[in-house]
C-alpha positions in Angstrom: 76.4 111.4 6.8 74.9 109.9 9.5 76.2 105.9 9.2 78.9 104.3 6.7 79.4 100.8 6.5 82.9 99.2 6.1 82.3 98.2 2.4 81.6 102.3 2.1 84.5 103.4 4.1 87.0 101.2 1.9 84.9 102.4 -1.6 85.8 106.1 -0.2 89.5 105.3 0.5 89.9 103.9 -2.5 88.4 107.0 -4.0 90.2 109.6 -1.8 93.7 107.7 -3.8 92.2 108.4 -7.0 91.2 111.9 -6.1 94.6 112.3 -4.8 96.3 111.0 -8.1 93.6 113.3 -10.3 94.6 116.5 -8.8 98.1 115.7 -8.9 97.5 115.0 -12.2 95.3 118.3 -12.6 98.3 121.0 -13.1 99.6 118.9 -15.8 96.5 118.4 -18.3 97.2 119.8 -21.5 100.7 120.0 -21.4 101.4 116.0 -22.5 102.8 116.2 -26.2 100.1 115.3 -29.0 101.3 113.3 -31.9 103.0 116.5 -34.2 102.1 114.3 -36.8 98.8 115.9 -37.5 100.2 119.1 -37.3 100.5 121.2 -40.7 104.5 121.7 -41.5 104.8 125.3 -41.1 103.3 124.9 -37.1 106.3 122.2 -36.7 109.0 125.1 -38.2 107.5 127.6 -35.8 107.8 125.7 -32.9 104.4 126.6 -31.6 104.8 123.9 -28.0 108.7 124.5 -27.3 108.3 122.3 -23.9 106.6 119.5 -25.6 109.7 116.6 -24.7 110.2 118.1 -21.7 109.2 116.0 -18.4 106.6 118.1 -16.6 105.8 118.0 -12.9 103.4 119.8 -10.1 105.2 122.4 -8.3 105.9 121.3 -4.8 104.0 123.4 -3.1 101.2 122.6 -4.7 101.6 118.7 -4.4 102.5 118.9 -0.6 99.0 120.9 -0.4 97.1 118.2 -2.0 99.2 115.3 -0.1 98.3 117.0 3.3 94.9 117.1 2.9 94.3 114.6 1.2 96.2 112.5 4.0 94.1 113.9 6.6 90.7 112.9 5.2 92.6 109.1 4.7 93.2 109.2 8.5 89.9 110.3 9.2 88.8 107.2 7.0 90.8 104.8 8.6 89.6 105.7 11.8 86.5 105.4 11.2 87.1 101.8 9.5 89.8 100.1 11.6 88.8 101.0 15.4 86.5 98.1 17.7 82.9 99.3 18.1 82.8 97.0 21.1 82.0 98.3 24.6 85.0 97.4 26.2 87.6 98.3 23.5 85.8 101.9 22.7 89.2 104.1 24.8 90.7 102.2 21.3 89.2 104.4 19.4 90.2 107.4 21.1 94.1 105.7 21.0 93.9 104.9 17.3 92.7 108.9 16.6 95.5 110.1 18.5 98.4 107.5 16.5 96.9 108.4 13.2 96.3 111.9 13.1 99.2 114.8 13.2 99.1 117.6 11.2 102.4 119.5 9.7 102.6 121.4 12.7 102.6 118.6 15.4 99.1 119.2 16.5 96.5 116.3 17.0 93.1 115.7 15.5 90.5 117.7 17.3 87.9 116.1 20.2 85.0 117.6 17.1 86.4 115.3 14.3 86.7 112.5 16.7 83.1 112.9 18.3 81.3 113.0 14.5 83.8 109.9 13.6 81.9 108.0 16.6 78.5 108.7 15.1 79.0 107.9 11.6 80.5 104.3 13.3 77.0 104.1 14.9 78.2 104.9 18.0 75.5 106.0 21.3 76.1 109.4 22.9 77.1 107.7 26.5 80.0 105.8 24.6 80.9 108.9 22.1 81.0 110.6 25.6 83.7 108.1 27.3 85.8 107.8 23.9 86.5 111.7 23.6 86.6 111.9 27.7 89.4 109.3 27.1 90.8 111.8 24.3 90.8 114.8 26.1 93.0 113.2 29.0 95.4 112.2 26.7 95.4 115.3 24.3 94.9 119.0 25.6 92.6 120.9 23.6 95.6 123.7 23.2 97.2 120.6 21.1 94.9 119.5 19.1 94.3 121.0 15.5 91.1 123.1 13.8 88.3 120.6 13.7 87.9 119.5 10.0 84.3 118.2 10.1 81.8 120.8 10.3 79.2 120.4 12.6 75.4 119.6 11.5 72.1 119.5 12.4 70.9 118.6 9.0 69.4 115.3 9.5 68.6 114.3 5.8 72.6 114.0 5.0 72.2 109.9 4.7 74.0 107.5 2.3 72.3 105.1 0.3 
């Protein structure tokens, strides 16, 4: 992805909830009772689903999974749709990263992340430069996470 506007970045948030709900949602399909009444008698004596009235849920590992992730790409989103693209305001950008992101273990967003954020806002390479110079003074590389956004030299990756 090379540019997004802000209509696109809000159509993904939205998206990344609905993602978010679907997978929670994922562990669960099948298991929501049917209506027994077009089952035959004798499958209703044998009590073929015993766990059909029961509430079911994700187990909690599984749903803390999905919330972390799915939290970090929602950060990555919202920094790249609520930060000033001006040239004055761009150390903003840099502040905003470092407020939003944290991952379970305390660490930071990674200078990588932050950089490719700055050129899908349209960003030039001298003011990507100053925003993660600004970054790196204010968070050491040893306490910043894994970079998230892998790093391309495909130049056909363009949204419509």
């Amino acid at each position: 992805i090379r540019r997004l506007s802000v209509q696109g970045v809000t159509e993904l948030q939205l998206d990344t909830r609905e993602l978010e709900r679907l997978l929670l949602r994922l562990p669960m399909i099948g298991m929501e009772g049917e209506s027994s009444e077009s089952e035959c008698p004798v499958l209703l004596q044998m009590n073929v689903r015993p766990n059909q009235n029961k509430s079911v849920r994700p187990y909690n590992p599984y749903k803390n999974e999905v919330t972390r992730q799915i939290s970090k790409i929602q950060c990555l989103l919202k920094t790249i749709n609520n930060t000033p693209n001006t040239p004055d305001r761009l150390d903003d950008i840099a502040i905003f990263y470092k407020d939003v992101f944290s991952d379970k273990n305390g660490k930071k967003g990674h200078f990588q992340d932050l950089s490719r954020i700055c050129e899908i806002k349209g960003l030039r390479k001298h003011e990507i430069q100053s925003v993660i110079t600004t970054y790196n003074r204010m968070v050491a590389l040893h306490e910043q996470s894994k970079p998230m956004i892998a790093a391309q030299n495909n130049k056909n990756d363009d949204l419509f």
